[in-house]
C-alpha positions in Angstrom: -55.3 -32.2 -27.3 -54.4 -34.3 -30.5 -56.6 -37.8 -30.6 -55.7 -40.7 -32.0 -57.3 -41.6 -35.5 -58.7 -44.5 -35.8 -56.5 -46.4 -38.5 -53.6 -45.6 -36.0 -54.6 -48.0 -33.4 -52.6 -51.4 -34.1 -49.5 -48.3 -34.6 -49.7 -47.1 -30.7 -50.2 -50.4 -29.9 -46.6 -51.0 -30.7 -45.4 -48.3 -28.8 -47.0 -49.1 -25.6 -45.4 -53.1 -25.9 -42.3 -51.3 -26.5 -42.9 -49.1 -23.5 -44.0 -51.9 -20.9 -40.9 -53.7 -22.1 -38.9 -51.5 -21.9 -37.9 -50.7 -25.1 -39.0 -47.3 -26.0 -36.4 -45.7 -27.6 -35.0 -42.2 -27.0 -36.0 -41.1 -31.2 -38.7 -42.0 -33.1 -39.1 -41.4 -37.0 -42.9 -41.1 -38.4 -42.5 -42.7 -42.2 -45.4 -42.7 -44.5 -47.6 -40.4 -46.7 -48.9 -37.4 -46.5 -52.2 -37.0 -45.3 -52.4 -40.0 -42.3 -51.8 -37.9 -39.4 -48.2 -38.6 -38.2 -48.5 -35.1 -37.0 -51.4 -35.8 -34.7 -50.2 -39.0 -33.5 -46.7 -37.0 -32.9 -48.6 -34.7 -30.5 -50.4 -37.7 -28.7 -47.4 -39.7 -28.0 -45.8 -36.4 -26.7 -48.7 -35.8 -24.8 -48.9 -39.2 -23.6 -44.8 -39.2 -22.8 -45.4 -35.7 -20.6 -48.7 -37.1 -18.3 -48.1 -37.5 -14.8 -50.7 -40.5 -14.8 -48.5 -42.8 -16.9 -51.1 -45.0 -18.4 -51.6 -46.1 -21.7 -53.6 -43.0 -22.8 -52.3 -39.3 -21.6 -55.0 -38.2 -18.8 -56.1 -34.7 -20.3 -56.8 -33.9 -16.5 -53.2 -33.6 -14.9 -51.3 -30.3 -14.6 -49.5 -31.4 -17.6 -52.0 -32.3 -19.6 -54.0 -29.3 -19.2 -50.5 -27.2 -19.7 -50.7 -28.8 -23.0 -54.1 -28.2 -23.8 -53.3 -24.4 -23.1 -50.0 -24.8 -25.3 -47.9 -23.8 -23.1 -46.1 -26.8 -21.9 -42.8 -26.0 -20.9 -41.3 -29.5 -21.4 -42.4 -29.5 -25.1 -40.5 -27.8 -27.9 -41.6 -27.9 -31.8 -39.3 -27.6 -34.6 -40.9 -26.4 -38.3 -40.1 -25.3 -41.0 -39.5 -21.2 -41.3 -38.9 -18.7 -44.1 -39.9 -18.5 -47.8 -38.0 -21.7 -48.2 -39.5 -23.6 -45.8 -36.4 -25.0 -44.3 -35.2 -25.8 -40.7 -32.1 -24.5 -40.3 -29.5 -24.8 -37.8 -30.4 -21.9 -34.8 -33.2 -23.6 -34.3 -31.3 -27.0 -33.6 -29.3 -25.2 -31.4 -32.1 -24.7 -29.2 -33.0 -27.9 -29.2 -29.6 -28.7 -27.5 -30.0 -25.7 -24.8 -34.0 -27.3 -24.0 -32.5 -30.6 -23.6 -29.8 -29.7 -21.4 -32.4 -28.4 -19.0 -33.6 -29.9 -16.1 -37.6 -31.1 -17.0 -39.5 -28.8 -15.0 -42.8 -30.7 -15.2 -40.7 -33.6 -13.7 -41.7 -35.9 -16.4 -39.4 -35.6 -19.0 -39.4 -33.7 -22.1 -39.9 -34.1 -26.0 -38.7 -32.7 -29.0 -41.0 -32.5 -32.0 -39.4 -32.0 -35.5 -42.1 -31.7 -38.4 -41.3 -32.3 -41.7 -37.8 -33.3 -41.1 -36.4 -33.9 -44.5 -36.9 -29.9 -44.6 -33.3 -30.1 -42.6 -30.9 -28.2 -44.0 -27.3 -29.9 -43.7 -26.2 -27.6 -40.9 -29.7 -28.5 -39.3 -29.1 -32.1 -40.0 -25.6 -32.6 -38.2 -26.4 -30.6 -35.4 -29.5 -32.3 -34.5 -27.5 -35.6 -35.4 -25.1 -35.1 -32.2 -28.2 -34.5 -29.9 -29.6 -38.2 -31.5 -26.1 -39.8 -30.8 -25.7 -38.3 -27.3 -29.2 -38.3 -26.1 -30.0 -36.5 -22.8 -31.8 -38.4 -20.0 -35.5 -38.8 -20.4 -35.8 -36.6 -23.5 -37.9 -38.2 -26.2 -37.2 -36.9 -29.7 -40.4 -37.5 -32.3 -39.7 -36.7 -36.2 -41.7 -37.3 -39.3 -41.6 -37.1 -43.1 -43.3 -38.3 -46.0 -40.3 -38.1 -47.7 -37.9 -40.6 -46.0 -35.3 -40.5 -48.5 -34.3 -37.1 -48.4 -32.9 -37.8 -44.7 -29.7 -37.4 -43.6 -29.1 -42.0 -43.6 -26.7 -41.5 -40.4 -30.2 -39.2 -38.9 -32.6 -42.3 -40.2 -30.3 -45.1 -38.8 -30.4 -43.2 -35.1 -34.1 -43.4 -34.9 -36.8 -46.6 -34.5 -38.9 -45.9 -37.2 -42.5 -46.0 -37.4 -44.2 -46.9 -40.4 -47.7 -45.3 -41.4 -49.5 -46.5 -44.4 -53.2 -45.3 -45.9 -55.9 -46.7 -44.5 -58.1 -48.7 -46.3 -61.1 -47.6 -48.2 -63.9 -48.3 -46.0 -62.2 -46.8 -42.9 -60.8 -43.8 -44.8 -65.0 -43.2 -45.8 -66.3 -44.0 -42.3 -64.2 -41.1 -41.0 -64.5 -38.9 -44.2 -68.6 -39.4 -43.0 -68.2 -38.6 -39.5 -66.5 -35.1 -40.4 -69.3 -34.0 -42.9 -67.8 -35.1 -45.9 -71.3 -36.6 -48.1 -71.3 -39.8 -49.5 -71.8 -38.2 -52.6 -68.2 -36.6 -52.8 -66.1 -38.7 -50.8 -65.4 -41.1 -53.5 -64.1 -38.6 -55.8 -61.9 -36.9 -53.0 -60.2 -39.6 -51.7 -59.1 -40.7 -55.6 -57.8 -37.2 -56.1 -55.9 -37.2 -52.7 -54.5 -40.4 -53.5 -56.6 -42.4 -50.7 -54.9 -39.6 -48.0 -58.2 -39.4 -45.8 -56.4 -35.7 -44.4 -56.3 -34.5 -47.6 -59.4 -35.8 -48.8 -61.2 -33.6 -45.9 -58.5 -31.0 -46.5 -59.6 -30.7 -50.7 -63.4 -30.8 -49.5 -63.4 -28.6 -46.8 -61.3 -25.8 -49.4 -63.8 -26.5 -52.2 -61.5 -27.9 -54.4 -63.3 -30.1 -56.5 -64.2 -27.2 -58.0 -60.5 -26.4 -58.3 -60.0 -29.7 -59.8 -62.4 -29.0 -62.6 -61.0 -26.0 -63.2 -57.9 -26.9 -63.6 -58.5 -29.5 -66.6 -60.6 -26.9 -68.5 -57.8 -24.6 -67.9 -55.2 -27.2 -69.6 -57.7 -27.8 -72.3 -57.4 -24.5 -72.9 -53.6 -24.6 -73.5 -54.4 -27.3 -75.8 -56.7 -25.7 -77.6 -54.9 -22.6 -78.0 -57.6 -20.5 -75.8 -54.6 -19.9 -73.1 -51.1 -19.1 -73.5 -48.6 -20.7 -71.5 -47.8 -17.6 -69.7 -51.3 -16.7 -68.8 -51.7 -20.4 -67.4 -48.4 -20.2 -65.7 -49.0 -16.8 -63.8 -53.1 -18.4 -62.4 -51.3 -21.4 -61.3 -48.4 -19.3 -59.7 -51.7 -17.3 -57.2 -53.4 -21.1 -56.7 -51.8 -23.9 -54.9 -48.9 -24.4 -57.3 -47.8 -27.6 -55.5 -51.3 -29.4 -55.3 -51.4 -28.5 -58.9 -48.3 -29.8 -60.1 -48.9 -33.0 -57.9 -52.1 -33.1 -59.9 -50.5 -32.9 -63.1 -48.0 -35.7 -62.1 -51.0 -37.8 -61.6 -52.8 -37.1 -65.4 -48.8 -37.7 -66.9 -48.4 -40.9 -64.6 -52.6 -42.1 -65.8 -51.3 -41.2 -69.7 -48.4 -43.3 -69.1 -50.4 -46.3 -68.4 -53.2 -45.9 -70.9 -50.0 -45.8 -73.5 -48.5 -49.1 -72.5 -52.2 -50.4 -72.6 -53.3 -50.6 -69.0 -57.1 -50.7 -69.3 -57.8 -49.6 -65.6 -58.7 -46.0 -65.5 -59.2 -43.8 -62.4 -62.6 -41.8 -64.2 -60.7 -38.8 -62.8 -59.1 -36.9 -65.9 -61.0 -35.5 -68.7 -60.9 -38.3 -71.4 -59.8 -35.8 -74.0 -57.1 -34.3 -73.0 -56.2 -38.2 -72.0 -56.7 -39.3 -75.6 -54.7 -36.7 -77.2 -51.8 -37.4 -75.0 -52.1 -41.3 -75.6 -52.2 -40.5 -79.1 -48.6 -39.4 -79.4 -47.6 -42.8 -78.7 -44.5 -41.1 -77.0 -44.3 -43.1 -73.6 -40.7 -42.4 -73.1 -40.8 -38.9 -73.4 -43.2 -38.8 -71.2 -41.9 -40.8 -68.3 -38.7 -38.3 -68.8 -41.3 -35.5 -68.6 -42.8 -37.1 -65.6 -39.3 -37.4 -63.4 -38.2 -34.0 -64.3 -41.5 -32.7 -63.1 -41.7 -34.3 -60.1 -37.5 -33.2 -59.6 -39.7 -29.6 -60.6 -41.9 -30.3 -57.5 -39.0 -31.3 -54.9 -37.1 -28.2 -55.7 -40.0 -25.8 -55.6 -41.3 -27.2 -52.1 -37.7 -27.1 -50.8 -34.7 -24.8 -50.7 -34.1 -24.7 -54.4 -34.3 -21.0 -55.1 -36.5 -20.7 -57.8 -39.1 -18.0 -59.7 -42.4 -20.1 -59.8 -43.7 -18.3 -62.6 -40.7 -19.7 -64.9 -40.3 -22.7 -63.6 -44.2 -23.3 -64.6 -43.7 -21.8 -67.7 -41.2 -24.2 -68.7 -43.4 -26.9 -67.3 -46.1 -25.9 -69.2 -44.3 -25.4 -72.5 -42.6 -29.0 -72.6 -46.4 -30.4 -72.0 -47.6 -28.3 -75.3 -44.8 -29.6 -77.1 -45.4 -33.5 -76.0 -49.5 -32.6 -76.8 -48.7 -31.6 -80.4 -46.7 -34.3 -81.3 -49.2 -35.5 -84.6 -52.2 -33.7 -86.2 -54.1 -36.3 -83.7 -53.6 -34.4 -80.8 -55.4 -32.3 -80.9 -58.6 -31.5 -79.0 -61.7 -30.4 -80.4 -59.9 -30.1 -84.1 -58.7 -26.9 -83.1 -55.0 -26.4 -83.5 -52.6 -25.5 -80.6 -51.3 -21.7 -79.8 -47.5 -21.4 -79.7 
């Protein structure tokens, strides 16, 4: 059974003042970024919502309870995303409707999870909509996204939201500790996951520093003219082409800054490939490069229907082109490989 982490405290908190007065709603919305567990504090509210003890913490003893610990709750229904494009579409909503007309046969009530719900497609959306706007008795529907936005404003206005931020620093690497992560690495992890303390643990239990490395020698390569663009695009299509391209948002978005004379840096990018880029001088080009990458990355993790290899390709070729803007960017004096 999901636990609490501990930066989510002061969050459930606020649910159980809303409970004892009375003022739990029928649909909650999980808001913040990826990597802070709204997923696993989704399954402990729904775990809590479901125990036959009704106190502030579910039991993990009760027949319900251990039903869930089994998962096979029959009060409980998850909705994901399915298919290649990682969408929820509407059949599954339609179950949703048939569960919550049923009679809760663990006598507590039931609870809909939706994970990831901005991956509602528009059928999805408006189906589950009516189920929001005509709520069934004692039916508690839990949703969450890191991407707000991209939901349907008549789905966000029906639920109480939520808000989940990153934790800070020190509790991020007191937790990072206690799941193995050394002291030695944590530091480096959490700047690469962007202070996520999931994904931090998620990159160090995968070995990706390694992969993160990698992945800058690899682009130096491009620069150098050691890879083509279509070699590079077709490794990055077999890795984790998203992580990647979020890590290349994060070098373009560091550039950026170093060009309008921020002198902060993150230590994180190789200061070459940094240099060569600053060098160009180009910082509107490169914002415009940045939003239609990151336009690249919504499509790609969406429903867009689109051949990875060629959209990397023409990701990578507009970076080349940006890198050899003057004689000055280059790296290592070695010229760049149409």
């Amino acid at each position: 059974m999901a636990e609490l982490l501990p930066w989510q405290q002061s969050i459930w908190q606020q649910v159980i003042a809303r409970h004892e007065q009375g003022r739990l709603p029928h649909a909650l919305l999980l808001n913040g970024p990826e990597g802070v567990g709204k997923r696993q504090f989704a399954e402990y509210m729904s775990a809590w919502f479901l125990c036959s003890a009704q106190q502030q913490a579910p039991c993990g003893q009760c027949r319900s309870c251990m039903l869930l610990g089994h998962g096979s709750h029959p009060d409980r229904m998850v909705i994901v995303p399915e298919g290649a494009q990682g969408t929820i579409k509407v059949d599954a909503i339609r179950q949703v409707s048939e569960f919550s007309a049923e009679t809760a046969q663990q006598g507590n009530g039931k609870v809909v999870l939706v994970q990831n719900a901005d991956r509602l497609n528009v059928q999805a959306a408006n189906a589950l909509l009516k189920n929001l706007e005509e709520p069934p008795a004692r039916t508690l529907f839990i949703l969450w996204s890191a991407h707000f936005a991209r939901l349907m404003p008549t789905i966000r206005s029906r639920c109480q939201q939520l808000a989940f931020s990153l934790p800070a620093t020190e509790d991020s690497q007191k937790w990072l500790v206690q799941q193995g992560v050394g002291a030695d690495q944590f530091p480096q992890l959490l700047n690469i996951a962007r202070g996520s303390p999931l994904k931090a643990l998620e990159y160090h239990e995968a070995n990706l520093l390694q992969v993160w490395d990698e992945w800058q020698q690899q682009l130096i390569g491009l620069q150098t003219g050691r890879v083509s663009v279509s070699e590079l695009a077709e490794l990055w299509k077999n890795r984790q082409t998203g992580m990647i391209l979020s890590w290349l948002s994060d070098w373009i978005s560091e550039a950026v800054k170093q060009m309008m004379g921020a002198v902060h840096s993150t230590g994180l990018f190789q200061p070459e490939l940094l240099s060569a880029a600053v060098a160009t001088a180009r910082a509107s080009e490169w914002l415009a490069f940045y939003e239609k990458l990151n336009v690249l990355r919504v499509q790609l993790d969406g429903t867009a229907n689109l051949n990875p290899s060629l959209a990397l390709e023409t990701i990578l070729i507009e970076w080349s082109r940006l890198m050899r803007t003057s004689s000055r960017s280059r790296v290592d004096g070695k010229p760049v490989r149409n």
